[in-house]
C-alpha positions as CSV (number, residue, x, y, z in Angstrom):
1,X,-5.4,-19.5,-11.9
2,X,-8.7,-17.4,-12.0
3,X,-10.0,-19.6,-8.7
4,X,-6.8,-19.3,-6.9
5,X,-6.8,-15.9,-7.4
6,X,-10.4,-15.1,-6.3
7,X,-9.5,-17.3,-3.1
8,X,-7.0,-15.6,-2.4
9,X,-9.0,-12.4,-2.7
10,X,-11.6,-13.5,-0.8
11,X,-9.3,-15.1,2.4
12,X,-7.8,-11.4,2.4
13,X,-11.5,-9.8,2.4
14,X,-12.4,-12.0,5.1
15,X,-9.8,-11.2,7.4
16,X,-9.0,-7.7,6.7
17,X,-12.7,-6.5,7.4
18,X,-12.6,-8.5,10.7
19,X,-10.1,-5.5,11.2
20,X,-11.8,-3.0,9.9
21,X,-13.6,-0.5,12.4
22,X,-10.3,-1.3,14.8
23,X,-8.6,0.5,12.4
24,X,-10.8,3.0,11.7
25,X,-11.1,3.7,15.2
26,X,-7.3,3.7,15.7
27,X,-7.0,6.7,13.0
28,X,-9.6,8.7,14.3
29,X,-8.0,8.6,17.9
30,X,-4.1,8.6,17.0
31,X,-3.7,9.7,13.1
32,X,-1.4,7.4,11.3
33,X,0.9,4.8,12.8
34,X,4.1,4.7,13.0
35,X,5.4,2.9,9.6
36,X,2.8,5.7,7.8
37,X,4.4,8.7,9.7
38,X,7.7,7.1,8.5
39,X,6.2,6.8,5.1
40,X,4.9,10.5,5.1
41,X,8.2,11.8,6.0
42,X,10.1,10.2,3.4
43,X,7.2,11.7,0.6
44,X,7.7,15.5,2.7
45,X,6.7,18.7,0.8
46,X,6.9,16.7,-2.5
47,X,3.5,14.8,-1.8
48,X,1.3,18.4,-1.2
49,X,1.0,20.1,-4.6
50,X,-2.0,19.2,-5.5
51,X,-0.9,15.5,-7.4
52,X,-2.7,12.4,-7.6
53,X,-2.3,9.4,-5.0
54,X,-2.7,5.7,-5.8
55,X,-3.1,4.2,-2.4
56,X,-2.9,0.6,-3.6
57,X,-4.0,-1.9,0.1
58,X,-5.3,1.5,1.2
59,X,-7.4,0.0,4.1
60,X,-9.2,2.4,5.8
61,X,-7.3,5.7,4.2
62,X,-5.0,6.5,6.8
63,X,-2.4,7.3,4.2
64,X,-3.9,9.2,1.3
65,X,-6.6,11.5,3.2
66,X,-3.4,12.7,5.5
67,X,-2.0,13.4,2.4
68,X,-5.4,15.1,1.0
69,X,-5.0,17.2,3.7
70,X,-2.0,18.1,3.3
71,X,-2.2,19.8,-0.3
72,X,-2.9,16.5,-2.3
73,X,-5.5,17.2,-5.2
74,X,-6.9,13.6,-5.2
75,X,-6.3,10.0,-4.1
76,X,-7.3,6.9,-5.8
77,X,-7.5,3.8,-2.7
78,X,-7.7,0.0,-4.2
79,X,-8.6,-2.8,-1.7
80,X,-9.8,-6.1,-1.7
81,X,-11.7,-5.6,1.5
82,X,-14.7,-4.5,1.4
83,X,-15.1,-3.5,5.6
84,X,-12.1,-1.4,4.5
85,X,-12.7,0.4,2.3
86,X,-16.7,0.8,3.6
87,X,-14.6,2.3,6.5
88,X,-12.4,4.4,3.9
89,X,-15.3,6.1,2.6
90,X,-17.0,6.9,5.9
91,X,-13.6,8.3,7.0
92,X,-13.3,10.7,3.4
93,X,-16.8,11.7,3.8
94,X,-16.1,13.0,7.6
95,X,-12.9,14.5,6.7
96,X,-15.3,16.8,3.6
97,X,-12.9,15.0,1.1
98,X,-15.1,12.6,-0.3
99,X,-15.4,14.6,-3.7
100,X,-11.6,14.1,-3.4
101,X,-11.3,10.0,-3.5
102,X,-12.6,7.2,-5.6
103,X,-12.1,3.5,-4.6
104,X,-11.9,0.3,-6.1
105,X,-12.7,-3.1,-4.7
106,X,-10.1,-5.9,-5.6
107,X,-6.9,-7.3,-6.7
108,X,-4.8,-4.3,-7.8
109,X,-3.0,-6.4,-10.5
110,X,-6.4,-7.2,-12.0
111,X,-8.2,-3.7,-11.9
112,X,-5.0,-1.9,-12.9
113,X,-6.2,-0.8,-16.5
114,X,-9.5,1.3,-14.5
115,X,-6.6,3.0,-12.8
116,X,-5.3,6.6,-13.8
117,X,-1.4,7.3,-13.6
118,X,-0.5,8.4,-10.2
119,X,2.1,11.0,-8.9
120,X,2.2,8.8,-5.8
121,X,2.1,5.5,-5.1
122,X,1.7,3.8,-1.3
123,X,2.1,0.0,-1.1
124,X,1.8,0.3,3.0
125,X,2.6,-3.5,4.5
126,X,1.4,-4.7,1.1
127,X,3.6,-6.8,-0.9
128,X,4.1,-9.3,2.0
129,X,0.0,-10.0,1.8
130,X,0.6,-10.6,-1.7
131,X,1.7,-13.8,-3.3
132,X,2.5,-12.7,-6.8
133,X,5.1,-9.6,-6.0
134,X,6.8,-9.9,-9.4
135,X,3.5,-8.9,-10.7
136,X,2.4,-6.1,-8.2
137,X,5.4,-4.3,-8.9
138,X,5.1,-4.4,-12.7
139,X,1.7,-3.2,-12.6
140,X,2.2,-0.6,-10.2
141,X,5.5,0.7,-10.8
142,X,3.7,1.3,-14.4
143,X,1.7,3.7,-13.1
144,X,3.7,6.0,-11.1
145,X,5.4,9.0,-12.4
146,X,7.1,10.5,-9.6
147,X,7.2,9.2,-6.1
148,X,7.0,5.5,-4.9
149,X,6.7,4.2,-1.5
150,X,6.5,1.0,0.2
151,X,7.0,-0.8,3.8
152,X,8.0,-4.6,4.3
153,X,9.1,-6.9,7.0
154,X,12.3,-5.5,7.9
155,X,15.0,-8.6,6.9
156,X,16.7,-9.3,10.4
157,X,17.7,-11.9,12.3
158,X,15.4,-11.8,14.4
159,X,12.5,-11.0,12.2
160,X,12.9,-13.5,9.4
161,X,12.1,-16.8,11.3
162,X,9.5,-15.7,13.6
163,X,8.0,-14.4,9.9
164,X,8.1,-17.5,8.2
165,X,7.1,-19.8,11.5
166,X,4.4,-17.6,11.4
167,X,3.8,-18.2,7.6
168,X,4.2,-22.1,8.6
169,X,1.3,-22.2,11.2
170,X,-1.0,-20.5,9.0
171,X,-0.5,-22.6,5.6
172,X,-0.9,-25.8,8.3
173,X,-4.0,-25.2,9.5
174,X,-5.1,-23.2,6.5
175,X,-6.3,-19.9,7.3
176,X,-8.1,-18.3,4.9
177,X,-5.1,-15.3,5.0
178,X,-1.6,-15.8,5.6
179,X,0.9,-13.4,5.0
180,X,4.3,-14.1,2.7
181,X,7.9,-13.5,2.8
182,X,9.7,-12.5,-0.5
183,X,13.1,-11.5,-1.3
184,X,13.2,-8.0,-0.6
185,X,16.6,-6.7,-2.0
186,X,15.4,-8.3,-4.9
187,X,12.5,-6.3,-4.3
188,X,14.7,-3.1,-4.3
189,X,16.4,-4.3,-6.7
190,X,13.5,-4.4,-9.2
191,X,12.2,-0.8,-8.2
192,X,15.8,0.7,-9.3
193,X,15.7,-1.0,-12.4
194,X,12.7,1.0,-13.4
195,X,14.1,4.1,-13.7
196,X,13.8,5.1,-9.7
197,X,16.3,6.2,-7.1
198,X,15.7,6.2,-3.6
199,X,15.4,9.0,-1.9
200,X,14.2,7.9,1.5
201,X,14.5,4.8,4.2
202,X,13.7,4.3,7.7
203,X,13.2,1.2,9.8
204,X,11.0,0.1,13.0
205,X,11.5,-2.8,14.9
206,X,9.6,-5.0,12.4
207,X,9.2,-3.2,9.2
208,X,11.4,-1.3,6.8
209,X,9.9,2.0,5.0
210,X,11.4,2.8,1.6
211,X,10.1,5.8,-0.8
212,X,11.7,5.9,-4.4
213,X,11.5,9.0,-6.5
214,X,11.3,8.6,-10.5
215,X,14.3,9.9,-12.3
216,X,14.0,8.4,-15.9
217,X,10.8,7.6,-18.4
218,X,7.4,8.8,-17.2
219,X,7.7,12.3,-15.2
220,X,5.4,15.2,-14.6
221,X,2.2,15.6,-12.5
222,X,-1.1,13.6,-14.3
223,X,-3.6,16.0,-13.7
């Protein structure tokens, strides 16, 4: 299990560097995209009073350092590629909020016990780059006490088996990344169970945005 999971870490490093500095590029010129301004709505005025962000698949900090500037006190961004989050801290350290962020290289699931309860939690186009979702929710949803929010291949049609074709061609001719479809109202399904309503959801053409606000168990602001 240990091997398959550092293979699967490393596949995901590989590729998502390669697309690094794009992305960094693309946030300096244009700010977030559209799935994070959907994702920034939904968290509004709640997500700028001074609380503590868990950017989990931060990537290059689009997410948390628009919400640092926005009256968050401090952001914690977890990644398992290391161009990422090389880009991340460039990006903190020219927005003067480097003294705001700390980051972690690797598999969330793995490095959750360094990681301090968050108000906020961001799994942006995460859980379908993840193969054990059962677990990534568990382990996240554990450490969020107010606000959780997350975006996944919206369930369509249309969407699903162009997805899963796409799924098909990469397992074939084994790429060292390949993204996965999982059940998402089971996915929904789960969050609720934990004590969360949700207070938020938008779609785009491809992806669904869904932020989920605490209202039973752990409440009140870490710091």
């Amino acid at each position: 299990m240990e091997c398959c999971r550092s293979q699967f870490c490393e596949g995901a490093n590989r590729f998502f560097t390669r697309w690094s500095r794009r992305y960094a590029r693309q946030f300096r010129k244009k700010g977030p995209d559209k799935i994070q301004k959907m994702i920034l709505e939904g968290i509004g005025a709640r997500g700028s009073s001074s609380r503590h962000v868990l950017d989990i698949g931060c990537g290059v900090g689009s997410l948390h350092l628009t919400l640092l500037k926005q009256g968050a006190g401090r952001a914690t961004g977890i990644d398992v590629s290391n161009g990422m989050l090389a880009e991340a801290r460039k990006l903190s350290t020219e927005n003067n909020l480097s003294h705001q962020t700390q980051y972690i290289e690797g598999d969330f699931v793995q490095v959750a016990d360094q990681v301090e309860q968050s108000d906020i939690t961001l799994l942006d186009k995460v859980v379908c780059c993840y193969d054990d979702v059962e677990s990534l929710l568990h382990a996240s949803l554990e450490k969020t006490t107010t606000l959780y929010a997350v975006s996944h291949p919206r369930d369509s049609i249309l969407i699903k088996p162009v997805y899963k074709t796409q799924i098909f061609f990469a397992r074939l001719f084994r790429s060292a990344f390949f993204p996965y479809w999982h059940d998402w109202g089971a996915l929904r399904t789960t969050i609720l169970s934990r004590g969360f309503v949700l207070r938020y959801e938008n779609a785009s053409f491809l992806w669904s945005v869904l932020v989920f606000e605490r209202t039973t168990g752990k409440r009140g602001n870490t710091q």
